[in-house]
N, C-alpha and C positions, 0 to 999 in steps of 0.2 A: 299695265303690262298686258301685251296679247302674248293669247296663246292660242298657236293653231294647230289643226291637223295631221296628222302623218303627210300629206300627198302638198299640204300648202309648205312645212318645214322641208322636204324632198324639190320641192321647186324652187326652192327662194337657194337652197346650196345650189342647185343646176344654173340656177342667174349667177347668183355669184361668183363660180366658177367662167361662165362663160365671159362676164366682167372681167374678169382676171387674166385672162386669155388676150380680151382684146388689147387691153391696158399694156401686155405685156409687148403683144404684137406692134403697138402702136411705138412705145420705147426701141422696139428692133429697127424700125424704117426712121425713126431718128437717128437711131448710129451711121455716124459715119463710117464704124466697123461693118456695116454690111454694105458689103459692094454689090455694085449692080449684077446682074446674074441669075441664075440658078436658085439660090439659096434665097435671094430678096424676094424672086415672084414667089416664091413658095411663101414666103413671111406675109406678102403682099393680098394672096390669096384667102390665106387662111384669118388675117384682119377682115376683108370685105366677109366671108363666110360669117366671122363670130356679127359684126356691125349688122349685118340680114337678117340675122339669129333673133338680138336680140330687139330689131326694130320691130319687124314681127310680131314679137313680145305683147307688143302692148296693145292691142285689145283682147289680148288673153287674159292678161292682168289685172285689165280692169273689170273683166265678166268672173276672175277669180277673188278676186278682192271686194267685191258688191255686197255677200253678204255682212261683212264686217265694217263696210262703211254705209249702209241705210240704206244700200239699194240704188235705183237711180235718181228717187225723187230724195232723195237726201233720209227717210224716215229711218229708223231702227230696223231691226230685222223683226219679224213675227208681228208687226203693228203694236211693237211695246214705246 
C-alpha cells in the first residue's frame, strides 16, 4: 500500500474529478437527448477542455510520480 502526500492525495482527487467530467461529458454527446445546438456545443466544449486538461497531464505525472517509482533509471529513491 502507498501512501502519499498531502499535494500528491489533492492531485489524484483533481484527476479524478476531471475523469469524471470527461466520462460524463462523453455520455452527454452520445445522447440522442442532446440535440444539436446551443446546449451540445457547450457540452462539446467543455469535453475537448476536460480531454486538454488531462492529456497535458501526463508528463506531469510522470515527473510527479518518479520519486515513488525509482526515478528514471528504474533504481529506488535515495540509492536504497
Amino acid at each position: 500500500m502507498f501512501l502519499f502526500d498531502q499535494t500528491i492525495a489533492e492531485y489524484l482527487d483533481k484527476l479524478h474529478n476531471q475523469v469524471l467530467r470527461l466520462r460524463m461529458t462523453n455520455e452527454q454527446l452520445k445522447s440522442a437527448a442532446l440535440p444539436i445546438g446551443d446546449e451540445r456545443d457547450r457540452v462539446t466544449v467543455e469535453n475537448s477542455k476536460q480531454l486538454i486538461w488531462l492529456a497535458d497531464q501526463l508528463p506531469f505525472v510522470n515527473k510527479l510520480f518518479e520519486p515513488y517509482l525509482g526515478g528514471p533509471t528504474g533504481a529506488p529513491p535515495n540509492g536504497t
